[in-house]
Structures are given as C-alpha cells and as structure tokens.
ZADO-1210 file (C-alpha; in nm, 4 decimals, padded with zeros to 6 digits):
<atoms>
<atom x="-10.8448" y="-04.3167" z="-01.9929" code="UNK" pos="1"/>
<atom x="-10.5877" y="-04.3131" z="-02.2514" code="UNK" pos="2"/>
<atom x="-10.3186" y="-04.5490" z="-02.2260" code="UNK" pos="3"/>
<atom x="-09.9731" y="-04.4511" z="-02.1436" code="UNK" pos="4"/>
<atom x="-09.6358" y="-04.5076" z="-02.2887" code="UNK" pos="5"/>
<atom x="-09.3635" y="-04.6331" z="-02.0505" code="UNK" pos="6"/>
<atom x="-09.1699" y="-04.3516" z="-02.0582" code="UNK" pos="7"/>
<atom x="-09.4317" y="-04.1451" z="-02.0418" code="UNK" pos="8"/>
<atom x="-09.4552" y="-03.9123" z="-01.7227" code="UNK" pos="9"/>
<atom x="-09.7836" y="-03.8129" z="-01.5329" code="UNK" pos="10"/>
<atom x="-09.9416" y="-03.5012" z="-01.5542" code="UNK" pos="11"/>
<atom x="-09.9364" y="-03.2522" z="-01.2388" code="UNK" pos="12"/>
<atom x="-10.3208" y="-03.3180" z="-01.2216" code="UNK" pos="13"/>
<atom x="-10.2846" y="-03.6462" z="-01.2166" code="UNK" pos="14"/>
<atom x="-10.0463" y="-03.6559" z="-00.9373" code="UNK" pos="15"/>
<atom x="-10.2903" y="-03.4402" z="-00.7430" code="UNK" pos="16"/>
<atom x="-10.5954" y="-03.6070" z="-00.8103" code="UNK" pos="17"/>
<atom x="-10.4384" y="-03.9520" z="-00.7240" code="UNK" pos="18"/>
<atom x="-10.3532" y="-03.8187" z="-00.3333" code="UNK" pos="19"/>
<atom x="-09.9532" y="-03.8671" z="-00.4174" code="UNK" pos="20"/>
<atom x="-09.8514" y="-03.4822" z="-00.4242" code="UNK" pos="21"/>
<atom x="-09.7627" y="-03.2811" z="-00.1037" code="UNK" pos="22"/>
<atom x="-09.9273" y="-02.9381" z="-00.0132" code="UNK" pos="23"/>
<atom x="-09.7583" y="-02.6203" z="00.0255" code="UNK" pos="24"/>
<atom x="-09.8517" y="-02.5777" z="00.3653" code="UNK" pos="25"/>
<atom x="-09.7108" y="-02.9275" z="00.4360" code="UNK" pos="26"/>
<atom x="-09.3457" y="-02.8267" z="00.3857" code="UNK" pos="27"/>
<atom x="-09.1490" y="-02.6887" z="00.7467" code="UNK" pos="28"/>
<atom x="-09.0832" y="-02.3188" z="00.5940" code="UNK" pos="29"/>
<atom x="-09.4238" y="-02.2989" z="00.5492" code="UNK" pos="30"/>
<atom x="-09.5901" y="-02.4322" z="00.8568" code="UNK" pos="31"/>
<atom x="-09.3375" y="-02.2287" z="01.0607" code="UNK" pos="32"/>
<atom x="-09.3728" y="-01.8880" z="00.8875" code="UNK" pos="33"/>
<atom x="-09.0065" y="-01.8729" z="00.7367" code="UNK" pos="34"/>
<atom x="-08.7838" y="-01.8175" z="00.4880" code="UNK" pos="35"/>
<atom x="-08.5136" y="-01.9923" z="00.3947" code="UNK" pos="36"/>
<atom x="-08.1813" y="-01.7692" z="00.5322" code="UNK" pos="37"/>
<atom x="-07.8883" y="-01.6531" z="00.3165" code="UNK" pos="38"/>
<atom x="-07.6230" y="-01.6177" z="00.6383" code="UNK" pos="39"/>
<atom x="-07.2587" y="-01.5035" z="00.5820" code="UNK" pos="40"/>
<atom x="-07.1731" y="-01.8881" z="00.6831" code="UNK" pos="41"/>
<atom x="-07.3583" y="-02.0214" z="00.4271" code="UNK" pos="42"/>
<atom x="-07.2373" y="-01.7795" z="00.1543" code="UNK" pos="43"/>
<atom x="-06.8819" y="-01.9011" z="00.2391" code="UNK" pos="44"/>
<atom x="-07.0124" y="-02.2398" z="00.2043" code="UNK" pos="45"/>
<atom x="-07.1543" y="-02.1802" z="-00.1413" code="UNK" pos="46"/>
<atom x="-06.8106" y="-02.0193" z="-00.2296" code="UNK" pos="47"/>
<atom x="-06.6206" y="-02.3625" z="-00.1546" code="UNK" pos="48"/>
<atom x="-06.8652" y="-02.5358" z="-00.3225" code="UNK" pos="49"/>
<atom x="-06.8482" y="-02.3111" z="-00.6345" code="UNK" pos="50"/>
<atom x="-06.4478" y="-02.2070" z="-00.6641" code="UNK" pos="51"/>
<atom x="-06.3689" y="-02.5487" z="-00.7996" code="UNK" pos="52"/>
<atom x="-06.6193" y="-02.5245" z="-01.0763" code="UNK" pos="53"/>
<atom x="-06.5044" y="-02.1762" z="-01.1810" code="UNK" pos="54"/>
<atom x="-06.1400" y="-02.2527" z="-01.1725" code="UNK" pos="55"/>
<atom x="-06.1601" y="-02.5780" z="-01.3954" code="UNK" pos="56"/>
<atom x="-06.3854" y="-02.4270" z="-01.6912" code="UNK" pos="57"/>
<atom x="-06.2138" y="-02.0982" z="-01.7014" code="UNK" pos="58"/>
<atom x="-05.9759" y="-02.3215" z="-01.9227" code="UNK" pos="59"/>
<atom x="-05.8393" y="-01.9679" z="-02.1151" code="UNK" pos="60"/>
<atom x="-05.6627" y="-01.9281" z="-01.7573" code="UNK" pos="61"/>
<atom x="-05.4778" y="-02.2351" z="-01.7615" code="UNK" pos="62"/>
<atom x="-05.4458" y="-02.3893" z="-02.0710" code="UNK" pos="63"/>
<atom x="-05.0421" y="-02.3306" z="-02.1351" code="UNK" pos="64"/>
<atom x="-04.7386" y="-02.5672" z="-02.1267" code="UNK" pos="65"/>
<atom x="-04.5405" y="-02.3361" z="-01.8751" code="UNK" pos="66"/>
<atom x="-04.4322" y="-02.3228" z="-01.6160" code="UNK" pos="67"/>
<atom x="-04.2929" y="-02.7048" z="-01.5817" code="UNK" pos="68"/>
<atom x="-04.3357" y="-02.8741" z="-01.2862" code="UNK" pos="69"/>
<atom x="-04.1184" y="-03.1800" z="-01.2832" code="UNK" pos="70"/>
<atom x="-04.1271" y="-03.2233" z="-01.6061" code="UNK" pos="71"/>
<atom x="-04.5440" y="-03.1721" z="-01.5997" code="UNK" pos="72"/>
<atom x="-04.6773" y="-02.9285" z="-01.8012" code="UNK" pos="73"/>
<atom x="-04.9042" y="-02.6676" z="-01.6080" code="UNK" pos="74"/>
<atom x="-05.2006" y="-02.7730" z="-01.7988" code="UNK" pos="75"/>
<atom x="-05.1722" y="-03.0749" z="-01.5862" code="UNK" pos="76"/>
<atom x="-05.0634" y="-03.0071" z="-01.2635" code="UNK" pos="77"/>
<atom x="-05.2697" y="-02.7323" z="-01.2240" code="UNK" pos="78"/>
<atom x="-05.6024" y="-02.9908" z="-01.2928" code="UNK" pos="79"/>
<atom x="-05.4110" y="-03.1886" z="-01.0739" code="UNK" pos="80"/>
<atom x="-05.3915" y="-02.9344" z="-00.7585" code="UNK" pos="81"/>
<atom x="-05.7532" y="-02.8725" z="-00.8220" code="UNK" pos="82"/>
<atom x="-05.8136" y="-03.2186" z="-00.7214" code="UNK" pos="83"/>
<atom x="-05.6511" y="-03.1462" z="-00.3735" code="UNK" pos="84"/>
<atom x="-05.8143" y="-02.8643" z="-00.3423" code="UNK" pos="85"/>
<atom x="-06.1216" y="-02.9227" z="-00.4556" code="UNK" pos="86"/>
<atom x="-06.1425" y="-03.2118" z="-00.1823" code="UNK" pos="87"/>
<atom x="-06.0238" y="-02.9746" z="00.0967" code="UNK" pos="88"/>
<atom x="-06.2927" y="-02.6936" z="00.0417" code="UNK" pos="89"/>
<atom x="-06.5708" y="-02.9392" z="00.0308" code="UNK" pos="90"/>
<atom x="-06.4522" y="-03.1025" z="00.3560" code="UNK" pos="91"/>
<atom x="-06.4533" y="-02.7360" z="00.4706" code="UNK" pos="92"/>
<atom x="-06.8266" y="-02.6667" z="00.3530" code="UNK" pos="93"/>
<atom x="-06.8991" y="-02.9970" z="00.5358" code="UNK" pos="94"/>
<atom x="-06.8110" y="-02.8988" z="00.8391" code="UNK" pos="95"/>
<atom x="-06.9472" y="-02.5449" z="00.7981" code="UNK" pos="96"/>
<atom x="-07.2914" y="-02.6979" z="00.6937" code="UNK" pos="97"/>
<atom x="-07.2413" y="-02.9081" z="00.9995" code="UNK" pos="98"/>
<atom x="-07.1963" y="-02.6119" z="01.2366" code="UNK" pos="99"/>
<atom x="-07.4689" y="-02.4193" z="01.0349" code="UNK" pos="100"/>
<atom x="-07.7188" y="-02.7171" z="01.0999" code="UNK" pos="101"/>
<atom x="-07.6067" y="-02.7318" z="01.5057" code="UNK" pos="102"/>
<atom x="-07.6593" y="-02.3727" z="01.5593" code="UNK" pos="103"/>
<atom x="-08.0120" y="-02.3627" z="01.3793" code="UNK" pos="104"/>
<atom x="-08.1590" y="-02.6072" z="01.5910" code="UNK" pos="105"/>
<atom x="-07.9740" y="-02.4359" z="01.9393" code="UNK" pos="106"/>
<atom x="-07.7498" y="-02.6841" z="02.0094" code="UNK" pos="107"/>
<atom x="-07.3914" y="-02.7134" z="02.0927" code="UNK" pos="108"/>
<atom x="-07.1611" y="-02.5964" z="01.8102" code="UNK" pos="109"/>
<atom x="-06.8377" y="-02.8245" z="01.8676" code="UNK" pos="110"/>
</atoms>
C-alpha cells in the first residue's frame, strides 16, 4: 500500500472496496422507479433563485452615475435594491419549495 499525502483524496475504488460508498439502487428515485420532476412551480422557483444572479453581473446594465437618487449614484442604489429584492424572492422560493414539498408527499398545502 502506498502511503498517502494528507491532502491527498481516495480513489473511487477505494471508497468502494472499503464498504463506505452508496449504491445506485440505494438512492429513493431509484428504488421507486422515478425521475426527478421539472413542474411549472419549481421552474418559478429556479427563476427567483436565479434573477438576482443575472441582474448583479450584467454590470454593462447598470454601471452609470444617473439617475441620482438622493444624492446616490445608480450604480449604488441599484446594488442596493437588489439586496431587498434579492431577500424577497428567496423568501418566495422558500415558501414555494415548501408548498412543492407538502403537495409531493399528499399532504395539506397551507
């Protein structure tokens, strides 16, 4: 056995040979006969989660002084709203994912 360095990761066959490594068939989709879904609810919940990313690197769109907002150039109040709404879409896609989760296992959707 050759000797390892610490940062030295183990190899996929010697995960499996030591036991450690899970089986395809051991994962739920798998036992169950499923596929993963792509539902209109969770598309809108991707969208949420991915708006705020493409609004603060599309930096061509809002890097400017004007307009002024108290004195604040839009460069910075506009990163600034993001914040807000940033915060308010993922509390959105939490509660969609909630609903989501409720109605996959049949319960009540409150």
């Amino acid at each position: 056995m050759e000797r390892k360095r610490p940062l030295d990761f183990p190899s996929i066959t010697e995960v499996i040979s030591e036991g450690t490594a899970i089986a395809m068939s051991d994962t739920p989709d798998a036992t169950q006969g499923k596929q993963p879904t792509i539902t209109p609810l969770r598309v809108v919940i991707a969208l949420c989660l991915f708006a705020p990313f493409v609004a603060m690197l599309w930096v061509s769109s809002y890097a400017r002084v004007e307009p002024l907002l108290a004195g604040i150039p839009f460069f910075y109040w506009y990163q600034m709203l993001w914040v807000l709404i940033s915060t308010v879409l993922t509390m959105v896609a939490y509660k969609l994912w909630q609903l989501d989760q409720r109605a996959r296992k049949g319960g009540d959707a409150r």
